[in-house]
C-alpha positions in Angstrom: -4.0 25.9 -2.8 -5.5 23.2 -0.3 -3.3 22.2 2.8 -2.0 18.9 2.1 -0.9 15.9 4.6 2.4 14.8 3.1 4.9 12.6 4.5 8.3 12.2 2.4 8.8 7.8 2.5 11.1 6.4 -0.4 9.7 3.0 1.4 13.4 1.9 2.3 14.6 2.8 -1.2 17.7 4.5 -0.1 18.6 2.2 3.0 18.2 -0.5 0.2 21.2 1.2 -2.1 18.7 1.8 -4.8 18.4 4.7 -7.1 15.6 4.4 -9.3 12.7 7.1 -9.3 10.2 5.1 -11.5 9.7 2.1 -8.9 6.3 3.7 -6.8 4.5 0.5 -7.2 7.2 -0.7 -5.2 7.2 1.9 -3.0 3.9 1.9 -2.4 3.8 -1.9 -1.4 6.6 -1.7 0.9 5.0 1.9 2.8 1.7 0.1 3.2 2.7 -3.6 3.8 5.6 -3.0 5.7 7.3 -5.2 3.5 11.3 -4.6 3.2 11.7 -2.5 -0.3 14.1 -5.4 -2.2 11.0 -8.2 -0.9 8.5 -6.0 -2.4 10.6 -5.6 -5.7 11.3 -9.3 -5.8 7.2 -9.6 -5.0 6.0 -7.4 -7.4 8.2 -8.3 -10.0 7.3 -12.3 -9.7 3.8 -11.1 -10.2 4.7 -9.2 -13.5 6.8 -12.2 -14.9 3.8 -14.3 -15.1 1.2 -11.3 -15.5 0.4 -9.2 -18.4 4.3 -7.2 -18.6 5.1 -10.7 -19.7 8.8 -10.2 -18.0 10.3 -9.1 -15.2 11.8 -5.3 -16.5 9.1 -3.1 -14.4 11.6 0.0 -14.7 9.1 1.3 -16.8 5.9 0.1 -14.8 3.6 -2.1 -13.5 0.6 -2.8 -15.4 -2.8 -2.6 -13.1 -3.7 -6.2 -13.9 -0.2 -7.5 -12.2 -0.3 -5.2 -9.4 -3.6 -6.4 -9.1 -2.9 -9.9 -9.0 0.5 -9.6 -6.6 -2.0 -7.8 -3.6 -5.1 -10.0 -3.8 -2.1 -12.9 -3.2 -1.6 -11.1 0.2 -5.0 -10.7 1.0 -5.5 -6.9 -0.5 -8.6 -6.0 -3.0 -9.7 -3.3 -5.0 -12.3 -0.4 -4.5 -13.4 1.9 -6.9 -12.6 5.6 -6.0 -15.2 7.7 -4.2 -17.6 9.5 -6.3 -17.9 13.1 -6.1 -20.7 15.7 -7.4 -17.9 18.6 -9.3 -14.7 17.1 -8.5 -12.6 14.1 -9.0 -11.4 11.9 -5.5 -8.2 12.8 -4.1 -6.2 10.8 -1.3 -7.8 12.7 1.6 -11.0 11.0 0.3 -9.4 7.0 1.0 -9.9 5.7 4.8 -7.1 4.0 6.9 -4.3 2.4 4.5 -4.5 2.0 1.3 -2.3 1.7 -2.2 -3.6 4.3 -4.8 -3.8 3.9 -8.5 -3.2 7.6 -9.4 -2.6 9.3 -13.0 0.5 7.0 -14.1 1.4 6.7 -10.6 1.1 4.4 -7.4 1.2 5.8 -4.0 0.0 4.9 -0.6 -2.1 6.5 2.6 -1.8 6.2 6.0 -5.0 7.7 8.0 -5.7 10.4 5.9 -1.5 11.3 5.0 0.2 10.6 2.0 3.4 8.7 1.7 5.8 8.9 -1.0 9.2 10.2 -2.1 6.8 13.2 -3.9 4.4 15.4 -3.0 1.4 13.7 -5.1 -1.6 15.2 -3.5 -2.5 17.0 -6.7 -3.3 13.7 -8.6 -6.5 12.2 -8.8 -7.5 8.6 -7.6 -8.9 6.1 -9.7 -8.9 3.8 -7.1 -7.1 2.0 -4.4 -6.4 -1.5 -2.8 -7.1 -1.9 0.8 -6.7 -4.9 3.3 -9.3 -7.2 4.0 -10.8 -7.1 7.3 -9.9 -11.3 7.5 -6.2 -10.4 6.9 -6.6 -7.2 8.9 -7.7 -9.5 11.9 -4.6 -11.9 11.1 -2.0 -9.2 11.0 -2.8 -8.0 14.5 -3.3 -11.6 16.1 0.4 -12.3 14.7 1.8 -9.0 15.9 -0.2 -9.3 19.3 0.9 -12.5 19.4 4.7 -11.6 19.0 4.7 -9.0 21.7 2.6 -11.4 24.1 4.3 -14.9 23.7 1.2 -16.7 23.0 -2.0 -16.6 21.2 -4.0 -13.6 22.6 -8.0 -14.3 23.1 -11.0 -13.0 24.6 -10.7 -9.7 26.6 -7.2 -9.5 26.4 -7.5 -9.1 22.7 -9.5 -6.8 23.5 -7.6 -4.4 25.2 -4.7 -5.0 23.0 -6.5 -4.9 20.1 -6.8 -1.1 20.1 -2.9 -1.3 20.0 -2.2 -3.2 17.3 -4.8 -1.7 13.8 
C-alpha cells in the first residue's frame, strides 16, 4: 500500500461542541478557508437553503451544485480532476489548497497532505475547488496588511509576499 500524507483535522468540529460525522463539506470549508467551523455551517447551509437541497437539513449532504455556488461566492472555482493513462486521480495529484469532491465525500489538501477527521487517501477525485489567483492576491494583501499596519506595496510586498501564500 502507497505511503500516504495524512493529517487528522475535524476543522474545529470538536472545539465547536459538535458531534456529527456526516458534515465533511463543512469540514472541508473551514480546513481550507480558515473559516471558524459554526461560520462555515451557517455558510454552507445558506447556500443549500436557496440551492438545489431546497432546505437547510445538510445532515445528510450537500449537493455539488450548492457547494458549488457557496465557494464561487468567496472567490473559489472548479477544476476537473487530473487525467491519468491506467488510474484514477488521487489527492497527491491536486497542487497547493484545494476542496476535493471525492466518492460521496468532501475533503481538503494542503501542499500535497490531506486534512480530515479520516484517512481518505484511498478515494478517488472527481475534482476540486481552488482559489482564484485575484482572491489569492487579496488574502495575502489583508493578512500582510494586518501584521504590517498599513497597505504593503512595491518591494516590501515582495519580501513579505513569500510569507504570506
Amino acid at each position: 500500500m502507497p505511503q500516504t500524507n495524512y493529517t487528522y483535522d475535524d476543522g474545529g468540529r470538536i472545539a465547536a461542541g459538535m458531534k456529527s460525522d456526516t458534515d465533511c463539506g463543512i469540514r472541508a470549508i473551514a480546513i481550507a478557508t480558515g473559516m471558524e467551523y459554526h461560520a462555515a455551517r451557517k455558510f454552507i447551509k445558506e447556500f443549500a437553503n436557496i440551492g438545489k437541497q431546497g432546505n437547510r437539513r445538510i445532515s445528510k449532504g450537500i449537493w455539488k451544485e450548492d457547494m458549488d455556488a457557496a465557494l464561487r461566492s468567496i472567490g473559489w472555482f472548479w477544476c476537473s480532476a487530473p487525467k491519468f493513462e491506467g488510474r484514477k486521480a488521487r489527492y497527491s495529484d491536486i497542487p497547493g489548497v484545494a476542496i476535493l469532491r471525492m466518492a460521496r465525500h468532501y475533503s481538503t489538501v494542503k501542499d500535497g497532505t490531506l486534512h480530515d477527521s479520516w484517512d481518505s487517501s484511498h478515494k478517488m477525485v472527481y475534482g476540486y475547488w481552488c482559489e482564484s489567483a485575484e482572491r489569492k492576491r487579496e488574502r495575502r494583501a489583508a493578512e500582510m496588511k494586518k501584521v504590517v499596519g498599513e497597505p504593503v506595496t512595491g518591494e516590501l510586498a515582495k519580501v513579505l509576499g513569500s510569507f504570506f501564500r
